[in-house]
C-alpha angles and dihedrals in degrees: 000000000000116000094020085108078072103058110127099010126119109263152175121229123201106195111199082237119349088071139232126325139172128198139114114306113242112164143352138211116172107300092339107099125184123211145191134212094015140187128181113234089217087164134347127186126213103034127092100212136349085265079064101041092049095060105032099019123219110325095199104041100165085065086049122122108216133147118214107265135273128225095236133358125182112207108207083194125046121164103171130006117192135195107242121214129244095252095040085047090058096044081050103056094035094063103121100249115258119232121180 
C-alpha cells in the first residue's frame, strides 16, 4: 500500500480542513491516518510550507503555535503526509507548547 513505507516514522500530516498535524504514523485507510504522539501545527514561523518544515522545523520557535501533544488523533482527511527530518523532528517537538 502507498505510504505504508511511513509507518512508524515521524510525519506531518496536512488535512484538506481539519489542519496540520505531526506525530508518529501509525496506520492508513485511504486518506484517514492515525497518529500517535501528536501535536497540531496551528502556526509556525520561519518556515515557508510544511515540505519546509518538515526538513528544517520551525526557525523562529518562540513565535510557534503548538498545542502540547495528545496521545492519538485520527485525521478523516488527509491530503499530503510527509516524512520529517531528524532535526526538523526535534525543533518540532521542542516548541515550547502553546495554551490559550
Amino acid at each position: 500500500m502507498i505510504g505504508s513505507e511511513l509507518k512508524g516514522k515521524y510525519v506531518i500530516v496536512r488535512g484538506v480542513n481539519s489542519g496540520v498535524f505531526a506525530g508518529k504514523l501509525e496506520n492508513i485507510e485511504g486518506i484517514v491516518v492515525k497518529l500517535s504522539n501528536v501535536r497540531r501545527l496551528w502556526y509556525w514561523d520561519g518556515a515557508a510550507s510544511t515540505s519546509e518544515l518538515a526538513i528544517t522545523g520551525p526557525k523562529k520557535p518562540d513565535n510557534c503555535k503548538f498545542p502540547p501533544e495528545v496521545p492519538t488523533i485520527i485525521v478523516l482527511d488527509a491530503k499530503e503526509i510527509l516524512e520529517v527530518s531528524d532535526i526538523a523532528e526535534k525543533a518540532i517537538k521542542d516548541v515550547k507548547p502553546w495554551k490559550a
